[in-house]
C-alpha positions in Angstrom: 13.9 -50.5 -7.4 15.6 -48.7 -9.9 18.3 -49.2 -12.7 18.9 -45.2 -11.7 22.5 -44.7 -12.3 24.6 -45.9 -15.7 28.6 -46.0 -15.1 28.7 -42.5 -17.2 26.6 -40.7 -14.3 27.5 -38.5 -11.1 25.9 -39.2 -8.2 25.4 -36.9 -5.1 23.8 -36.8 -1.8 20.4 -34.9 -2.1 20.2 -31.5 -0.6 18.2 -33.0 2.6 19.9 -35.8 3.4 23.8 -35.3 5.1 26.4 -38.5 5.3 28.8 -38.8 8.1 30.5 -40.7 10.3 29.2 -41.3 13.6 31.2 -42.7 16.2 28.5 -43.7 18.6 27.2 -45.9 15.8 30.8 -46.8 14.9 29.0 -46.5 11.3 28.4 -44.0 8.8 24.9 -42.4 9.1 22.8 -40.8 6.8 21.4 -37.6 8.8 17.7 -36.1 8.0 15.0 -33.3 9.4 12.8 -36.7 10.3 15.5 -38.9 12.0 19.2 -41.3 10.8 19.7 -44.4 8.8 22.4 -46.3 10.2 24.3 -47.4 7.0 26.2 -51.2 6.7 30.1 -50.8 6.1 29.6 -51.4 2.1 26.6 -48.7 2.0 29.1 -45.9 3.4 31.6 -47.1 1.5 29.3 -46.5 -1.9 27.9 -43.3 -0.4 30.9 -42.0 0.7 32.1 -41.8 -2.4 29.2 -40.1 -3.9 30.6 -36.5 -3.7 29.1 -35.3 -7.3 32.4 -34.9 -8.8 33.1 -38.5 -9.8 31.3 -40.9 -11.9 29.5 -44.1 -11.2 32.8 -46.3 -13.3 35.2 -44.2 -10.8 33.5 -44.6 -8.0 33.4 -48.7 -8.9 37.5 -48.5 -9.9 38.1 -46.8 -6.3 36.2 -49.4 -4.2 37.6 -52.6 -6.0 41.2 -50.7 -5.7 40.3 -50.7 -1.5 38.5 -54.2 -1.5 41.3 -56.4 -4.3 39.4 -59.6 -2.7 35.6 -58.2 -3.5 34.1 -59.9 -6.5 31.6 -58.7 -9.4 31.4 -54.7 -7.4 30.0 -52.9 -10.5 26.0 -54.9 -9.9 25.8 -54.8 -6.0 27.0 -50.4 -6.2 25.1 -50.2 -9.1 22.2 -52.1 -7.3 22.6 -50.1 -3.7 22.6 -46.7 -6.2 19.1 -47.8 -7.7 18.0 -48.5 -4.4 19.8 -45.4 -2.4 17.8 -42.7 -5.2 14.2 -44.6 -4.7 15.3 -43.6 -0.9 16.3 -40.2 -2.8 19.2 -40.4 -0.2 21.2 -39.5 -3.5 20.3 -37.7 -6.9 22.3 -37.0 -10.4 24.3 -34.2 -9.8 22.4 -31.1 -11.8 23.9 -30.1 -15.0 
């Protein structure tokens, strides 16, 4: 796994991988040409925020906004990120 993402950083979903919300799986998905990953609740939550327009810190600041009672957010998103780019479900947006 990889330390991928620093709080500066913008992450985005890569061009051939599509999040959304699927009610038959009353979970968000992550939608590919091979098949779906069914995402836990605190994965789409972290990738549903990865819209390539806000960084890794505001990404963290908007979570622990929704979840007040969550502790220490800033290693587990920072964690799922490493782990969600070796997946390359999600890239740095291009410059």
């Amino acid at each position: 796994m990889s330390n991928a993402f620093g709080l500066t950083d913008i992450p985005v979903m890569a061009p051939t991988f599509r999040l959304q919300w699927e009610e038959a799986q009353d979970s968000y998905v992550i939608l590919y040409p091979e098949g779906m990953v069914k995402l836990n609740p605190a994965a789409g939550e972290i990738l549903s925020r990865c819209d390539g327009e806000h960084t890794v810190a505001a990404l963290i600041e908007d979570l622990q906004r929704t979840f007040p009672d969550a502790e220490s957010l800033s290693n587990d998103v920072l964690t799922f990120l490493g782990t969600a780019h070796d997946h390359q479900w999600i890239r740095h947006k291009p410059t």
